[in-house]
C-alpha positions in Angstrom: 0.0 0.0 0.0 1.6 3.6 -1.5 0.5 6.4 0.6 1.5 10.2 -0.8 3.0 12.5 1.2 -0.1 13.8 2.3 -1.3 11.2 3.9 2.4 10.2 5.6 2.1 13.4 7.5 -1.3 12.8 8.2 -0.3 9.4 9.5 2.9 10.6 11.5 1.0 13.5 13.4 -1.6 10.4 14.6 1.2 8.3 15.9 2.5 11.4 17.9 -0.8 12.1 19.7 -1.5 8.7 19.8 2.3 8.0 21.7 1.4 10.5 23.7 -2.2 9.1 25.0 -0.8 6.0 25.9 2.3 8.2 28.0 -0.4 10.1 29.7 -1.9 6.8 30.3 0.9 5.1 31.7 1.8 8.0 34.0 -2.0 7.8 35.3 -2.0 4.6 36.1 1.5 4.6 38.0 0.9 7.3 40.0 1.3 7.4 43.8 -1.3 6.6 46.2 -1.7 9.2 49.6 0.1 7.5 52.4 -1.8 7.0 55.9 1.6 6.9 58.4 0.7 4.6 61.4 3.0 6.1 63.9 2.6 3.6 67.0 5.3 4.4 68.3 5.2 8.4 68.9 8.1 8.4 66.2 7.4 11.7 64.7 5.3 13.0 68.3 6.1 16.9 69.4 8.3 17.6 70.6 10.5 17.2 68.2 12.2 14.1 68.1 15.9 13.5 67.5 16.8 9.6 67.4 18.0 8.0 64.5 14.8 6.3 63.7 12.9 9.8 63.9 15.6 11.3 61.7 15.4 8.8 59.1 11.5 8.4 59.0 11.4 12.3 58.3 14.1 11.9 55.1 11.8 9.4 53.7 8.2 11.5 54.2 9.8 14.3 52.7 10.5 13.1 49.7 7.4 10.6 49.5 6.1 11.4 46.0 1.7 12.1 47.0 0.1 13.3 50.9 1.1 11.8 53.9 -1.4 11.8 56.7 0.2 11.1 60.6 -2.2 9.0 62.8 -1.0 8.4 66.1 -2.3 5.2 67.2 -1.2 2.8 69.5 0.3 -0.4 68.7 -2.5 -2.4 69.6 -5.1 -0.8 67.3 -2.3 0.0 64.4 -3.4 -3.4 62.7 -7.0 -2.7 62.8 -5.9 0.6 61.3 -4.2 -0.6 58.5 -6.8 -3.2 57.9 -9.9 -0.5 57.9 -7.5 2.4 56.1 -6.3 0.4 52.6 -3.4 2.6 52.3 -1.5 2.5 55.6 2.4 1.6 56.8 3.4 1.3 60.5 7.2 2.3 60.3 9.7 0.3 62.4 8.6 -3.3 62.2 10.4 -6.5 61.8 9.2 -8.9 58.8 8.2 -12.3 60.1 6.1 -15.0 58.6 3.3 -14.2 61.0 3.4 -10.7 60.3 3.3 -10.9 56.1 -0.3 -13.0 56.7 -1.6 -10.1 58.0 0.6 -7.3 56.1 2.6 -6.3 52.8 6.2 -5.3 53.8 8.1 -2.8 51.8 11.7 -2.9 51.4 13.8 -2.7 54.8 14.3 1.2 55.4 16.9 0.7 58.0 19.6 -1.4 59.3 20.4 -1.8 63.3 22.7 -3.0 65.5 22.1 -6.8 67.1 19.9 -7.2 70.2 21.9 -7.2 73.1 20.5 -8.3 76.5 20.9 -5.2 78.8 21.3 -5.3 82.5 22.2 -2.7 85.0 25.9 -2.0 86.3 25.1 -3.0 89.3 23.7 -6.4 88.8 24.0 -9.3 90.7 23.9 -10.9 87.3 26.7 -9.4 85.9 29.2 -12.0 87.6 27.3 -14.7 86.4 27.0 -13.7 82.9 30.9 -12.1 82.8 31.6 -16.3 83.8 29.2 -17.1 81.2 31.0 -14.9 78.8 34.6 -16.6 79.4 33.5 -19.8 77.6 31.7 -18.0 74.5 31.6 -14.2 73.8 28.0 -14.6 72.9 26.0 -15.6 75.7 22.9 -17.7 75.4 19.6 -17.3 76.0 18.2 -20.8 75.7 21.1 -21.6 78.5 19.9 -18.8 80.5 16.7 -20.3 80.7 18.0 -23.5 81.9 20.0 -22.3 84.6 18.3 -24.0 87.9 18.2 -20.4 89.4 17.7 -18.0 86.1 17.1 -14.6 86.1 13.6 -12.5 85.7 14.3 -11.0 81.6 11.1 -8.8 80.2 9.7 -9.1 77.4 7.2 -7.7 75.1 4.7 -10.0 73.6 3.6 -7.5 70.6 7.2 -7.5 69.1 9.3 -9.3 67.4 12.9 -10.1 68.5 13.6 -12.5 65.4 13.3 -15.9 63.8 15.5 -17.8 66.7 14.8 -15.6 70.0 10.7 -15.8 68.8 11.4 -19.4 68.2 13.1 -19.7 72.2 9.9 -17.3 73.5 7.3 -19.6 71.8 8.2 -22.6 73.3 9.0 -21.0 76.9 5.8 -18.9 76.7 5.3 -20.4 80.5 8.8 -20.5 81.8 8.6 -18.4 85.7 11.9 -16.6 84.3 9.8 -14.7 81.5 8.4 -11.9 82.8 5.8 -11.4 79.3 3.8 -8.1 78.5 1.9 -6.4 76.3 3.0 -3.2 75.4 1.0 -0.4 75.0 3.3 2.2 75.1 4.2 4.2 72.6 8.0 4.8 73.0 10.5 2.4 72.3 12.1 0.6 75.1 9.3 0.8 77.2 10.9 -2.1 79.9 13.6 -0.1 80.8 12.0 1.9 83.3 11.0 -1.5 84.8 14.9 -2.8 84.9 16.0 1.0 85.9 13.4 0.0 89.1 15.1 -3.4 89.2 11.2 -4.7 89.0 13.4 -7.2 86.4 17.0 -8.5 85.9 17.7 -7.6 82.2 15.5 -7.0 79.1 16.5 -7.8 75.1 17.0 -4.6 73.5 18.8 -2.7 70.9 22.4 -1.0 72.4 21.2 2.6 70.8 17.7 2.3 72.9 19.1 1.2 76.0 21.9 3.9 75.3 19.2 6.6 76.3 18.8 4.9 80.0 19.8 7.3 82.8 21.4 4.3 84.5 25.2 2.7 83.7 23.8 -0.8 82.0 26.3 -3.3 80.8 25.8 -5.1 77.4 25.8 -8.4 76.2 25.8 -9.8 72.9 23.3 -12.9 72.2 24.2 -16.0 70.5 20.8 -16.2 68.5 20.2 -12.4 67.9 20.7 -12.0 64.3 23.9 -10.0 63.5 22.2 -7.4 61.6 19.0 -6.7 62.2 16.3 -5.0 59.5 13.7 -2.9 60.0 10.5 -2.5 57.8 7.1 -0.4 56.8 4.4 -2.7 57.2 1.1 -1.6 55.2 -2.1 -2.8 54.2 -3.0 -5.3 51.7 -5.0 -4.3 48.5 -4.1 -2.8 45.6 -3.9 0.7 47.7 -1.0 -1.1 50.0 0.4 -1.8 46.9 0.7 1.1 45.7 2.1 2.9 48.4 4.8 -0.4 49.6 6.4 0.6 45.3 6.5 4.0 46.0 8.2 3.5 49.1 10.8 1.4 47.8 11.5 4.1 45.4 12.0 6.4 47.4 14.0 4.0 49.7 15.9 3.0 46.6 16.8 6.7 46.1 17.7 7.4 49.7 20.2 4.7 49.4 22.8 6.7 47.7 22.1 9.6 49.8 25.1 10.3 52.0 23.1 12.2 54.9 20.7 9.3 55.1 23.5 6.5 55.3 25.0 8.9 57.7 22.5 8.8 60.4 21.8 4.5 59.5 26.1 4.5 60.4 24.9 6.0 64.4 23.7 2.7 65.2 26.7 0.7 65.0 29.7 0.3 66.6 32.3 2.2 63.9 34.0 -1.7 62.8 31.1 -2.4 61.9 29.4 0.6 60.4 30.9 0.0 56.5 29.3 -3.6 56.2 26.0 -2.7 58.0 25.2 0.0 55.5 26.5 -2.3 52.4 24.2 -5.3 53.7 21.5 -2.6 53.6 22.0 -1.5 50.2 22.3 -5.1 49.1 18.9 -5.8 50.8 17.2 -2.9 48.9 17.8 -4.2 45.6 14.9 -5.0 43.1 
């Protein structure tokens, strides 16, 4: 078929608009969803807050690419939240097989420092767990649990330590040396007032956490903490969830190059360990 010139500019001028349609299209359909922040934790709460996980929540809002809307809810109505709102994220979550039932995860946003169990200076404990320490570095809690005489540790049942110290909690659920609760708190490290009152020997917690204690606490790595640990949005299922969990990770993905966000991710760990934390990170990001 031999079309004159006519009609080729015709014909030409109708592919452009018609290129363009399907653009507009595209760009229509990929476009963000408003995000509903569940901030359980009083993350972003006046006045203004100044930890790491505050600093870094606030580099990712601000560039989020549609609205954000803060709800402050606490952590025992943030998954009815997120199951009623369609296009929700709690920030500062773990991902566990339990939890991704219930919830779409997005990328990790941030990297910490292992769980350490934390007990004050001035423990009785402390010999016992300075012996314990002489024959591994990493001292255990499925030992510590077995000890015939074994110390009161707190924990909190609406949280998620990880795959192996979840694993050691499920099946001790019982154990008279588990002082269990639910916390409805919005702050993190809500046992340490608890351990500051010596109410309980030692709770699992993150170094930079315990760090804000007024107390002198002494530190001790766990054998089954993981070495890194990674911390996620979790948000609503549904298309709207979606939505919002892509244009998170792009704006996670973009972040990762950012010097001033890797910057405040490097606070968290000791400074050995601070170049391999924030590569393990970036590896974890990736599509």
């Amino acid at each position: 078929m031999f079309l004159y010139s006519g009609q080729k500019l015709k014909l030409g001028v109708l592919m452009k608009v018609l290129i363009r349609l399907l653009a507009l299209m595209f760009f229509t359909q990929v476009k963000a969803e408003p995000l509903v922040l569940v901030d359980s934790m009083g993350l972003l709460k006046a006045p203004m807050q100044t930890h790491p996980e505050a600093d870094m929540l606030r580099q990712i809002l601000a560039i989020y690419p549609d609205k954000v809307q803060v709800e402050n809810i606490s952590r025992n109505r943030a998954k009815e939240w997120l199951e009623k709102s369609g296009n929700a994220c709690i920030p500062y979550l773990k991902k566990t097989p339990e939890r991704e039932k219930h919830f779409l995860f997005t990328a990790p946003y941030m990297a910490e420092a292992a769980l350490q169990l934390i007990v004050p200076a001035n423990s009785p404990w402390t010999a016992k767990l300075d012996l314990m320490q002489r024959v591994q570095p990493r001292v255990s809690l499925r030992e510590l649990l077995h000890l015939k005489i074994s110390p009161l540790i707190g924990i909190e049942i609406n949280r998620s330590y990880g795959v192996e110290i979840d694993k050691i909690l499920e099946e001790n659920q019982k154990h008279p040396s588990l002082y269990m609760r639910t916390s409805s708190s919005e702050s993190v490290g809500s046992l340490l007032p608890m351990l500051e009152k010596q109410f309980i020997d030692m709770v699992i917690e993150y170094p930079k956490i315990a760090d804000r204690s007024t107390q002198r606490l002494k530190y001790y790595p766990l054998q089954e903490a993981e070495a890194i640990s990674l911390v996620y949005f979790a948000c609503s299922k549904g298309k709207g969830g979606e939505t919002v969990v892509n244009s998170l990770n792009d704006v996670l993905r973009s972040l990762s190059q950012k010097q001033a966000y890797l910057e405040i991710m490097r606070t968290g760990f000791p400074e050995s360990q601070r170049d391999k934390a924030i590569e393990y990170w970036q590896q974890s990001i990736k599509p």
